[in-house]
PQR file with spaces between the fields and no chain letter, atoms N, CA, C, O and H, PARSE charges and radii, in Angstrom:
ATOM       1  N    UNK     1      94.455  113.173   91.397 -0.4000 1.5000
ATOM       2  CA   UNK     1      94.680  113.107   92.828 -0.0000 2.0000
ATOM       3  C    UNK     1      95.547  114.282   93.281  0.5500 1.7000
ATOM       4  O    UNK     1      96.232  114.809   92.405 -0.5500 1.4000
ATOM       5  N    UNK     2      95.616  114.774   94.540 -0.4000 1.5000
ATOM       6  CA   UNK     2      96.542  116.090   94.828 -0.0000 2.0000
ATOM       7  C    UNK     2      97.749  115.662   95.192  0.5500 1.7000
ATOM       8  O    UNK     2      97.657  114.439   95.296 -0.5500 1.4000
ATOM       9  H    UNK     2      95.060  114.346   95.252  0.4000 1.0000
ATOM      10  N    UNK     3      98.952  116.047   95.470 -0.4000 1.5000
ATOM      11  CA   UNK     3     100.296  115.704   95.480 -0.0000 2.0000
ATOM      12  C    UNK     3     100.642  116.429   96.480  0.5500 1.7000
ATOM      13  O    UNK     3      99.979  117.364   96.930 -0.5500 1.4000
ATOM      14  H    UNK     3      99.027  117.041   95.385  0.4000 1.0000
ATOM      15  N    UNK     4     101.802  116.002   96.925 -0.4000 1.5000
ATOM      16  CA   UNK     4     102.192  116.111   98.518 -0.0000 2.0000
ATOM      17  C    UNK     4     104.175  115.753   98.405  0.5500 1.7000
ATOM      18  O    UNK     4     104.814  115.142   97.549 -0.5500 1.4000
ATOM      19  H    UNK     4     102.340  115.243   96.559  0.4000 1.0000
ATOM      20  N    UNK     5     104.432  116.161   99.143 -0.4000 1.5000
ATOM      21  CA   UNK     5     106.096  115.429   98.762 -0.0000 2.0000
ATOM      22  C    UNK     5     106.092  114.376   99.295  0.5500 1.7000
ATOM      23  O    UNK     5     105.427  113.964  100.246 -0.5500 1.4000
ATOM      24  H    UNK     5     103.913  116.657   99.838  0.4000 1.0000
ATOM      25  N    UNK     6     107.110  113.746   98.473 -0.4000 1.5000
ATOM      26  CA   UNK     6     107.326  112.364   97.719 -0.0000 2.0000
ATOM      27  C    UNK     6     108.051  111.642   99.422  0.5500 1.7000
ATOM      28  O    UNK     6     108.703  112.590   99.859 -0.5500 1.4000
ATOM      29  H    UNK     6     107.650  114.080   97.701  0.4000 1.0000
ATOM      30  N    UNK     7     108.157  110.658  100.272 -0.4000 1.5000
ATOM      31  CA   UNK     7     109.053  110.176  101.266 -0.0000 2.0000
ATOM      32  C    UNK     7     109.051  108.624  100.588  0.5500 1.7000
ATOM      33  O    UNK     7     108.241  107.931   99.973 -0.5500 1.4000
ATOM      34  H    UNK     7     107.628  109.887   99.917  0.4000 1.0000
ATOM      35  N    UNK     8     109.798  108.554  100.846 -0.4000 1.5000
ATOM      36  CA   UNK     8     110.464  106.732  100.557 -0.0000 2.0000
ATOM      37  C    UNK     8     110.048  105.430  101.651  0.5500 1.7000
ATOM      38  O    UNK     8     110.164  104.236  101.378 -0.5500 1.4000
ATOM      39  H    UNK     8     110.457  109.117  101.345  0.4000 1.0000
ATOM      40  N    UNK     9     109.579  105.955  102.842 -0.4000 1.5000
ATOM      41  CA   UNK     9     109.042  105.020  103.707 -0.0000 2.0000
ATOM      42  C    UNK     9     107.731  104.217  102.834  0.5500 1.7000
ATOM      43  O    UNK     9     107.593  104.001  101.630 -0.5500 1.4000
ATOM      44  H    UNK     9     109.485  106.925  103.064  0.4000 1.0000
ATOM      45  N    UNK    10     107.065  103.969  103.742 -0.4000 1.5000
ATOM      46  CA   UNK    10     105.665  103.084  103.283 -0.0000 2.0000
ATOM      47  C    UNK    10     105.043  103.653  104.590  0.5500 1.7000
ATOM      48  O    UNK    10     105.660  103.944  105.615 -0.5500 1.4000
ATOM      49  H    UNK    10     107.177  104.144  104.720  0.4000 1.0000
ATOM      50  N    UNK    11     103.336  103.786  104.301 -0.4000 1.5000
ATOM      51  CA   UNK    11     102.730  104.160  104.830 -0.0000 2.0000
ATOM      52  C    UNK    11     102.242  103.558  106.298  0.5500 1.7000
ATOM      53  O    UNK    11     102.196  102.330  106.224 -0.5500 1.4000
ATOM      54  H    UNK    11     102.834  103.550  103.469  0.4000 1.0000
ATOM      55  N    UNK    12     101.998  103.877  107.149 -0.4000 1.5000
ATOM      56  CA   UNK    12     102.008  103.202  108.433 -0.0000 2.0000
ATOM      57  C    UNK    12     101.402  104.259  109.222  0.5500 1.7000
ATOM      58  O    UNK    12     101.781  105.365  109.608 -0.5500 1.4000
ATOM      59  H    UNK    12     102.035  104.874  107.209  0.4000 1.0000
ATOM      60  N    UNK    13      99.798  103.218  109.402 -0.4000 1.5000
ATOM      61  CA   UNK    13      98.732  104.013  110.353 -0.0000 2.0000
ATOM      62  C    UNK    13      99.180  104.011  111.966  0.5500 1.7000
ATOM      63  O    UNK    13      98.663  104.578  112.929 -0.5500 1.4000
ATOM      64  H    UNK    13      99.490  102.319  109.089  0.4000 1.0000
ATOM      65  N    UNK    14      99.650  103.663  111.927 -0.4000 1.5000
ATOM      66  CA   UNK    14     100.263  103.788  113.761 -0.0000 2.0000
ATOM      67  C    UNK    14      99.531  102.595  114.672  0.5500 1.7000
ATOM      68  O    UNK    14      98.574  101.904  114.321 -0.5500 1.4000
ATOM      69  H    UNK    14     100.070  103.203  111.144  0.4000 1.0000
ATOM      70  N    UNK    15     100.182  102.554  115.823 -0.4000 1.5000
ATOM      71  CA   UNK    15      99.231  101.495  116.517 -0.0000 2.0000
ATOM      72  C    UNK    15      97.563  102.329  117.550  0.5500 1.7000
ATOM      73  O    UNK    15      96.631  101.685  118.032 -0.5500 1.4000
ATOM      74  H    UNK    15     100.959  103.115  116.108  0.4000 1.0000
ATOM      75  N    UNK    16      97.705  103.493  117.569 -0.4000 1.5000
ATOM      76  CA   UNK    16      96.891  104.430  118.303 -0.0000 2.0000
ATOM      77  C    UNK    16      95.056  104.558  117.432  0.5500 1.7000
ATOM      78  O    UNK    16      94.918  105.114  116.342 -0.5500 1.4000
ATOM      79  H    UNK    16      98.463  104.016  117.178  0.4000 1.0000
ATOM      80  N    UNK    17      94.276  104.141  117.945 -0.4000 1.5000
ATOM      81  CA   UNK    17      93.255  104.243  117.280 -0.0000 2.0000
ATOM      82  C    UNK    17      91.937  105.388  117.052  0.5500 1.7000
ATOM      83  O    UNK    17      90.771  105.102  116.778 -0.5500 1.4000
ATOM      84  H    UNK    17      94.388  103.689  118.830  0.4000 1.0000
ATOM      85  N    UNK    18      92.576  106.867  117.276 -0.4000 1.5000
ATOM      86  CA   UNK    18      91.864  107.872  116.567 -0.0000 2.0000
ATOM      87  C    UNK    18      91.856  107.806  115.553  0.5500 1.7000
ATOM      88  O    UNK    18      92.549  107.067  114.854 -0.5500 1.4000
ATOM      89  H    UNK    18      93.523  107.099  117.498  0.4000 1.0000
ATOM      90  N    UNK    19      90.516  109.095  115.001 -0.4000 1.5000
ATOM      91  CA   UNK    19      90.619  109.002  113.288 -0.0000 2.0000
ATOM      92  C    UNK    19      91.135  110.513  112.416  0.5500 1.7000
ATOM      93  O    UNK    19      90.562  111.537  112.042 -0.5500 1.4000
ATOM      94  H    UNK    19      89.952  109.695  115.569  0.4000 1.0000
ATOM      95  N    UNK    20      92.131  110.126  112.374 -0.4000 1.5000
ATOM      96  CA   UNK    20      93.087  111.382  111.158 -0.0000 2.0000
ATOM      97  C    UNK    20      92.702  111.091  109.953  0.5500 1.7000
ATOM      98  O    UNK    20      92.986  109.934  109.641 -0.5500 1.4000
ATOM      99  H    UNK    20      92.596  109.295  112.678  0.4000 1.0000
ATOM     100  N    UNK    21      91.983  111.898  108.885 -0.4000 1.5000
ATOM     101  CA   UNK    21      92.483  112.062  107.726 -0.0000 2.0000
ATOM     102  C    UNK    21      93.896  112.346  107.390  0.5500 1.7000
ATOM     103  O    UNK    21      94.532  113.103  108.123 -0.5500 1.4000
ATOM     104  H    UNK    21      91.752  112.837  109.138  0.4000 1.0000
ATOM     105  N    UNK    22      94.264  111.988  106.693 -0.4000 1.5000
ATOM     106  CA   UNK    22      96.036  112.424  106.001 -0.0000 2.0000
ATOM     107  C    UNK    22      95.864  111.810  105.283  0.5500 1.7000
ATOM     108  O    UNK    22      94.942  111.010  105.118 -0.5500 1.4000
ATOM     109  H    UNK    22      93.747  111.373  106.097  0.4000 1.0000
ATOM     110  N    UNK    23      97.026  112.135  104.482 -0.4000 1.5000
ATOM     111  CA   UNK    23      97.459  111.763  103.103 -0.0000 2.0000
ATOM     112  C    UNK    23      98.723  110.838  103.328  0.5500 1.7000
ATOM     113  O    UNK    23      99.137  110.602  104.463 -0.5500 1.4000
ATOM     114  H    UNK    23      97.774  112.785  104.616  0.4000 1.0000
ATOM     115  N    UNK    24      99.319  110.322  102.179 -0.4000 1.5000
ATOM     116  CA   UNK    24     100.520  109.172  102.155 -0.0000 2.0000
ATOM     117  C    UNK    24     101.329  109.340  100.317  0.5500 1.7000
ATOM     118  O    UNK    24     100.673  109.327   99.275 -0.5500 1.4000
ATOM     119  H    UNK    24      98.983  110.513  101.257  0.4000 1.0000
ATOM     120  N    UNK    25     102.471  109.447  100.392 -0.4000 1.5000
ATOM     121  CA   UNK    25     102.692  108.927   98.845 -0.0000 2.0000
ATOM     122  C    UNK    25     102.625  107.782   98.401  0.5500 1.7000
ATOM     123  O    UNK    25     103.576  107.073   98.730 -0.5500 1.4000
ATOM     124  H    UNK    25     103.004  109.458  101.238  0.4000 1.0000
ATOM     125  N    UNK    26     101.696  107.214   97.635 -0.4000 1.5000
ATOM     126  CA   UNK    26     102.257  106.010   96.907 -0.0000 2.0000
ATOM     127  C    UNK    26     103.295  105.797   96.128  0.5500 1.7000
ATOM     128  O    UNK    26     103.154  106.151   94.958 -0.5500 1.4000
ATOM     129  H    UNK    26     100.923  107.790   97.368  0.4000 1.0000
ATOM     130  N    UNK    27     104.170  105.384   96.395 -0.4000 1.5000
ATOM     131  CA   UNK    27     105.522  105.215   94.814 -0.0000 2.0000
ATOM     132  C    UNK    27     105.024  104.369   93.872  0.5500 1.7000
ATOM     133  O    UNK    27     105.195  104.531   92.663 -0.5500 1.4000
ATOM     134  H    UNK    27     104.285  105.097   97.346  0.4000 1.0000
ATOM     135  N    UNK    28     104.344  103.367   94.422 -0.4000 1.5000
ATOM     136  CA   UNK    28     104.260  102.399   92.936 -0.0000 2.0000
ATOM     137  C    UNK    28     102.756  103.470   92.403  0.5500 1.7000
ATOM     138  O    UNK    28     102.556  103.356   91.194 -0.5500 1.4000
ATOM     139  H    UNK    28     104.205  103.234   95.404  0.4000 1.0000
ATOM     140  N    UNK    29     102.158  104.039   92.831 -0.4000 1.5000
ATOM     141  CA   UNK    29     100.982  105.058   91.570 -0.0000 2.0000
ATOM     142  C    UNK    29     101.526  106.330   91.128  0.5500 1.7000
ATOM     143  O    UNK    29     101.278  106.942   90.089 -0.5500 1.4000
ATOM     144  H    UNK    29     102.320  104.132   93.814  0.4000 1.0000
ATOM     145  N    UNK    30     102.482  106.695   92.298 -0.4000 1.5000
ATOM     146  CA   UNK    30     103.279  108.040   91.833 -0.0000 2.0000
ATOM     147  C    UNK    30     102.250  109.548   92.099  0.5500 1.7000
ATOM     148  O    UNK    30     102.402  110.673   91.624 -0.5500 1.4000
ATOM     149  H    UNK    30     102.683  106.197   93.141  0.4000 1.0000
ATOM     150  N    UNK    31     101.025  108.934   93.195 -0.4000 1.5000
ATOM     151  CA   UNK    31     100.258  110.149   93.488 -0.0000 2.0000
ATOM     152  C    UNK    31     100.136  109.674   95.330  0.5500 1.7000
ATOM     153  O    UNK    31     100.554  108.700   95.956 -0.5500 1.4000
ATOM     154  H    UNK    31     100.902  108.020   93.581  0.4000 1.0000
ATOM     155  N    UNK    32      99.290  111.013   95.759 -0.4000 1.5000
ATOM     156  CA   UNK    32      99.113  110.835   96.955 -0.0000 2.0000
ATOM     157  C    UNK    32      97.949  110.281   97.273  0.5500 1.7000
ATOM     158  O    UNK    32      97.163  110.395   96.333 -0.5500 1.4000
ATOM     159  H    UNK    32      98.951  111.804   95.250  0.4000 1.0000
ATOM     160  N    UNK    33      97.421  109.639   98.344 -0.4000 1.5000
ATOM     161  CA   UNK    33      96.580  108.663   98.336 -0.0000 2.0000
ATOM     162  C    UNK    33      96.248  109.143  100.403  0.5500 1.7000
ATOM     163  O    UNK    33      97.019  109.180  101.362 -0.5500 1.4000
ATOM     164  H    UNK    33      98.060  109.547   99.108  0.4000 1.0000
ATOM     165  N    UNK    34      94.729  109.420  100.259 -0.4000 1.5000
ATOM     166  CA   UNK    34      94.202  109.480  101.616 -0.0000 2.0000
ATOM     167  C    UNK    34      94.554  107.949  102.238  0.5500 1.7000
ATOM     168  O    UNK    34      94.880  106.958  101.585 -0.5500 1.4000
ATOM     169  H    UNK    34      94.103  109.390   99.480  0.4000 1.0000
ATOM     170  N    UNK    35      94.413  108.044  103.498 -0.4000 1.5000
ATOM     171  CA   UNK    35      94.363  107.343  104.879 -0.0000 2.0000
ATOM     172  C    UNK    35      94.003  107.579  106.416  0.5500 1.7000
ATOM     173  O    UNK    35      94.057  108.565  107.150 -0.5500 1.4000
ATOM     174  H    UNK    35      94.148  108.849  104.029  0.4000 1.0000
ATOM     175  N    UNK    36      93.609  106.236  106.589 -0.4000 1.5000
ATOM     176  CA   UNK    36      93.185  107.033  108.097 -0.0000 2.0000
ATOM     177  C    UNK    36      94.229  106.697  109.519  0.5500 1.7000
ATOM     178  O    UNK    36      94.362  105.677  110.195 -0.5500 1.4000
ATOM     179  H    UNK    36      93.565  105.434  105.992  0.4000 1.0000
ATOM     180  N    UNK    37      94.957  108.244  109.610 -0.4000 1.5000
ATOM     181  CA   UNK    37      95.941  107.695  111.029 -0.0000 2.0000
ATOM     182  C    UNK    37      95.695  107.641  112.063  0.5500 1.7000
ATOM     183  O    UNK    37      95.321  108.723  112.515 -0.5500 1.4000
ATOM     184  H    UNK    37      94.848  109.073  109.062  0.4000 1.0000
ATOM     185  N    UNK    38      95.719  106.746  112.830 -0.4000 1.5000
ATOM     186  CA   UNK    38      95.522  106.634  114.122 -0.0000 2.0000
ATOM     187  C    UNK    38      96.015  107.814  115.087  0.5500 1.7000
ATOM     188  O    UNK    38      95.113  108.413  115.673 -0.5500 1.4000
ATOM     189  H    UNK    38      96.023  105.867  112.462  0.4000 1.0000
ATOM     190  N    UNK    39      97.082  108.147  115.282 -0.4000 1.5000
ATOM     191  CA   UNK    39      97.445  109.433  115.795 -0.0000 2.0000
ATOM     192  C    UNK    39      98.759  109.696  116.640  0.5500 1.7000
ATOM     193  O    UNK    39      99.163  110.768  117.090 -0.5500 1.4000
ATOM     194  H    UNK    39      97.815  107.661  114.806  0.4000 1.0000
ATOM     195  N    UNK    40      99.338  108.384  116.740 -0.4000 1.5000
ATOM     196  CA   UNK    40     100.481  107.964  117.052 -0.0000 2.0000
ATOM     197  C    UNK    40     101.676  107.472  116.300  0.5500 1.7000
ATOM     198  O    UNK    40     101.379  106.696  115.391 -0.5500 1.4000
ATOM     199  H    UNK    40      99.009  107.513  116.374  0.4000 1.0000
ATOM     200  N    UNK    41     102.961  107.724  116.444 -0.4000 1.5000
ATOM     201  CA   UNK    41     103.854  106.813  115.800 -0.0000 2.0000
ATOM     202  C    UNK    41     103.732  106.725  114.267  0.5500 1.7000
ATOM     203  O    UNK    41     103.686  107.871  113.820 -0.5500 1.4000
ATOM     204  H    UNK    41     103.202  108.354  117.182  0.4000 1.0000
ATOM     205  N    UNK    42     103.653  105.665  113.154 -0.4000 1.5000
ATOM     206  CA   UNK    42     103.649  105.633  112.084 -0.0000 2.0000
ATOM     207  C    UNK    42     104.815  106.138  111.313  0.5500 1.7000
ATOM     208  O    UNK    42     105.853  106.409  111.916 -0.5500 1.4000
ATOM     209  H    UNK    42     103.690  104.735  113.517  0.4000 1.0000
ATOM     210  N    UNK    43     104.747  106.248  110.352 -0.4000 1.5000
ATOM     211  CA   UNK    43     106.121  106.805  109.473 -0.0000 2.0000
ATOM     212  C    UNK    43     105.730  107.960  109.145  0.5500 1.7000
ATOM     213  O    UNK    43     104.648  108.402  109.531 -0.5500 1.4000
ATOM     214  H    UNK    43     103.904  106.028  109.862  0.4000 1.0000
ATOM     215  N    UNK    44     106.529  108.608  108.402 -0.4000 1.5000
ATOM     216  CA   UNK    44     106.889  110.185  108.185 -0.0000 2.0000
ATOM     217  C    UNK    44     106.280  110.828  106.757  0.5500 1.7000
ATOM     218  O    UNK    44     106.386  111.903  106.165 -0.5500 1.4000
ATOM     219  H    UNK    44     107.408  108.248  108.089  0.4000 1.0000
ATOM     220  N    UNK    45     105.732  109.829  106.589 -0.4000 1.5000
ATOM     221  CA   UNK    45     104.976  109.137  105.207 -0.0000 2.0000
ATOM     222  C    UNK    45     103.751  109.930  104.881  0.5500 1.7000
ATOM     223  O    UNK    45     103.072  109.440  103.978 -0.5500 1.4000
ATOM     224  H    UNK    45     105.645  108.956  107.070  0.4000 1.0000
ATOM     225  N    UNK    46     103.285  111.111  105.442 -0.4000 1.5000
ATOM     226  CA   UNK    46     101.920  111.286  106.986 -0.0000 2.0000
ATOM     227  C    UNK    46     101.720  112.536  106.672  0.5500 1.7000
ATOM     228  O    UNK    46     102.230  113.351  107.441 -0.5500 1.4000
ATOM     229  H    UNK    46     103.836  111.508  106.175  0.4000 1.0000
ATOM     230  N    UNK    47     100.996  113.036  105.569 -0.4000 1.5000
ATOM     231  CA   UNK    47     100.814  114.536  105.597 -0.0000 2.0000
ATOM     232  C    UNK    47      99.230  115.277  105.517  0.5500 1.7000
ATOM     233  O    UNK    47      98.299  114.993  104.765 -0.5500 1.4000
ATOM     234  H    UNK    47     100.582  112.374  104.945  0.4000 1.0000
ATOM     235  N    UNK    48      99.300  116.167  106.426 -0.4000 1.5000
ATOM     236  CA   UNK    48      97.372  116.635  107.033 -0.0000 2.0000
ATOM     237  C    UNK    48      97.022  117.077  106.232  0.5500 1.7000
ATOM     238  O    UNK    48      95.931  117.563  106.528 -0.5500 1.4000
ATOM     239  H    UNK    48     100.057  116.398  107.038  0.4000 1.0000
ATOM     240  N    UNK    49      97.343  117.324  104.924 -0.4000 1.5000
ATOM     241  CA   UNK    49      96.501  117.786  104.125 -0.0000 2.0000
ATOM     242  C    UNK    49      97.459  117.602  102.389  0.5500 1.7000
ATOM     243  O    UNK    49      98.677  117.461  102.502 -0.5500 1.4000
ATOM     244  H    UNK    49      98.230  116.929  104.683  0.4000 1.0000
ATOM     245  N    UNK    50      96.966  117.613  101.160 -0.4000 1.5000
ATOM     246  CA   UNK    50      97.398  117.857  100.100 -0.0000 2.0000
ATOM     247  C    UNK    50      97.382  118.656   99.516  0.5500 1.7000
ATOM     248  O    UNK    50      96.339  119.178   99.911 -0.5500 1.4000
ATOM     249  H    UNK    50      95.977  117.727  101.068  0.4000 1.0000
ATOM     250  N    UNK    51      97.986  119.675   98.300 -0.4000 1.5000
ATOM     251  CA   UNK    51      97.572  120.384   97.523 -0.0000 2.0000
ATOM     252  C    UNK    51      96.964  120.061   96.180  0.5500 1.7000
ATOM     253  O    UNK    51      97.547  119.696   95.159 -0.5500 1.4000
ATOM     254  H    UNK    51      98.833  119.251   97.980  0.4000 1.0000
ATOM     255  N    UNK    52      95.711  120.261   96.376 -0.4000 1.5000
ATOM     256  CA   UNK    52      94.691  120.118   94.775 -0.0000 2.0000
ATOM     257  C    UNK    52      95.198  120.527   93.407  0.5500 1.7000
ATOM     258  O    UNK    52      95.809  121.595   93.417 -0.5500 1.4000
ATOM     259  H    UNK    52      95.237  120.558   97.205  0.4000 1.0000
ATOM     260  N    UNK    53      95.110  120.051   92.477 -0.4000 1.5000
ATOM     261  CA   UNK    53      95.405  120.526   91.502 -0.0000 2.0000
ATOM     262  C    UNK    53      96.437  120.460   90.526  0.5500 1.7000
ATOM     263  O    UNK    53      96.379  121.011   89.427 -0.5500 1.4000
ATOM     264  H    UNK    53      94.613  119.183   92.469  0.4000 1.0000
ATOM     265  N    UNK    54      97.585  119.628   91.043 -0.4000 1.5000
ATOM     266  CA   UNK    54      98.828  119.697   91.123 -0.0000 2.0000
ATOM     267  C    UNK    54      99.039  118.303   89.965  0.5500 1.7000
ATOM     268  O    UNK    54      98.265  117.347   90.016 -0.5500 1.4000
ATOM     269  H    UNK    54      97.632  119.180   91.936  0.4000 1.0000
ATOM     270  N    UNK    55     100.181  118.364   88.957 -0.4000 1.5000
ATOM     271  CA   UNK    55     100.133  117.038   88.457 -0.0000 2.0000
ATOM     272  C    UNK    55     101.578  116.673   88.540  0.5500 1.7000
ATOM     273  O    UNK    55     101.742  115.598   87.963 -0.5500 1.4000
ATOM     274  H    UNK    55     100.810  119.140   88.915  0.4000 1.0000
ATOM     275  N    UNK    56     102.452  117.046   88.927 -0.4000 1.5000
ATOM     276  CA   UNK    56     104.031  117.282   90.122 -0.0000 2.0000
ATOM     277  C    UNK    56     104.092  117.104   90.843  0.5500 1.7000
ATOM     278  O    UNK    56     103.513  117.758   91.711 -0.5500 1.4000
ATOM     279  H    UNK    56     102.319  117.919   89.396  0.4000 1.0000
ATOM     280  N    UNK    57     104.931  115.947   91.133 -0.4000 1.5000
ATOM     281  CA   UNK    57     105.385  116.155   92.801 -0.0000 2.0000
ATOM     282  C    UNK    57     106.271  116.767   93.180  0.5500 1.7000
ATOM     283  O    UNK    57     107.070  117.041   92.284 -0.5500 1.4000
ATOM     284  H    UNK    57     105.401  115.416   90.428  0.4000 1.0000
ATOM     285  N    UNK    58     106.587  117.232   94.407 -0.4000 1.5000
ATOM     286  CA   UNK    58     107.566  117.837   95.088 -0.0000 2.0000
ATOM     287  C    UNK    58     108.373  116.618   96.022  0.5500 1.7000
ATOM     288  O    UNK    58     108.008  115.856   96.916 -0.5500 1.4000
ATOM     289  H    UNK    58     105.938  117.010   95.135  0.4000 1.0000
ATOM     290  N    UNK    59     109.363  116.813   95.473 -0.4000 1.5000
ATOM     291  CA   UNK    59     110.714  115.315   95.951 -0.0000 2.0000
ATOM     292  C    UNK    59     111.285  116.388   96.680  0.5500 1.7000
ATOM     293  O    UNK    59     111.593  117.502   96.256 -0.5500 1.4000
ATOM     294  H    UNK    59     109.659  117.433   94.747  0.4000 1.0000
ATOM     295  N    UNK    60     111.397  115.896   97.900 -0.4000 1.5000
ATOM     296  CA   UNK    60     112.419  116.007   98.835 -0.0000 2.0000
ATOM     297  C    UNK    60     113.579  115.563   98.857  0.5500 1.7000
ATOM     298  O    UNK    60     113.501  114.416   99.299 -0.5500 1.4000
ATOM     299  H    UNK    60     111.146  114.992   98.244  0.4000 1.0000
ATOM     300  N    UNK    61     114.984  115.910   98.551 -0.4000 1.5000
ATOM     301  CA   UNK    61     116.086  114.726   98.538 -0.0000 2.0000
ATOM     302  C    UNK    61     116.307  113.767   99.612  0.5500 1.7000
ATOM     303  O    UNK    61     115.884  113.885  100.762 -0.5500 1.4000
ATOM     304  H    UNK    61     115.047  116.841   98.193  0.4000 1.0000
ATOM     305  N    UNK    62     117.068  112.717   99.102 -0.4000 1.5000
ATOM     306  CA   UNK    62     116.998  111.347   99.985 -0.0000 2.0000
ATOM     307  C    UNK    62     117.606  111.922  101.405  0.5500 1.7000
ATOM     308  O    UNK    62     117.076  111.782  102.507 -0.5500 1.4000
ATOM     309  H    UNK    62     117.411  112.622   98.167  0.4000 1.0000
ATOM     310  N    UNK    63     119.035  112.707  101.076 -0.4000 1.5000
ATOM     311  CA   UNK    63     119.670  112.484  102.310 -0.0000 2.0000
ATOM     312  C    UNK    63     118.860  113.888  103.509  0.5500 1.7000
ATOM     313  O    UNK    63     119.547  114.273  104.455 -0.5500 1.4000
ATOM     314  H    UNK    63     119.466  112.820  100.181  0.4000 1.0000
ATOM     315  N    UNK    64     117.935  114.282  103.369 -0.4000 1.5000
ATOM     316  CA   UNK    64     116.772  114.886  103.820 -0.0000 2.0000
ATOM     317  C    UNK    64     115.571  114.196  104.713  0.5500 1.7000
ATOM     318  O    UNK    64     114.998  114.797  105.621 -0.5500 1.4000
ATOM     319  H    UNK    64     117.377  113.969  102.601  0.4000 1.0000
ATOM     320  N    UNK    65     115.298  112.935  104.344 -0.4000 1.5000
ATOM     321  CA   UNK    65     114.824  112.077  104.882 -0.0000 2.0000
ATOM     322  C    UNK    65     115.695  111.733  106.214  0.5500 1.7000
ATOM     323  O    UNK    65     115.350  110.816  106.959 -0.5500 1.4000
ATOM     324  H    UNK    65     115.764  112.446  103.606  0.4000 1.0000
């Protein structure tokens, strides 16, 4: 799967009902995982694209969040 940096929220499609591809971290698989965002709101969790290839994540520190 491609990897994306790591956020500590949980994923959250928003209440807005367009269709975004993005990506999300899972913590409990420890990879990034597509979704579809609505286009509003949601958590920070929320990234437009991944990098392929990758078997690392990139952690952001907590107090960064």
């Amino acid at each position: 799967r491609p990897h994306c940096i790591y956020k500590m929220e949980k994923m959250d499609q928003g209440p807005c009902r367009a269709y975004y591809l993005r990506w999300f971290f899972d913590k409990k698989a420890m990879t990034c995982e597509p979704f579809v965002y609505g286009g509003c709101y949601g958590s920070r969790n929320n990234f437009p694209k991944a990098e392929a290839g990758g078997a690392k994540l990139s952690r952001s520190p907590l107090g960064s969040l």
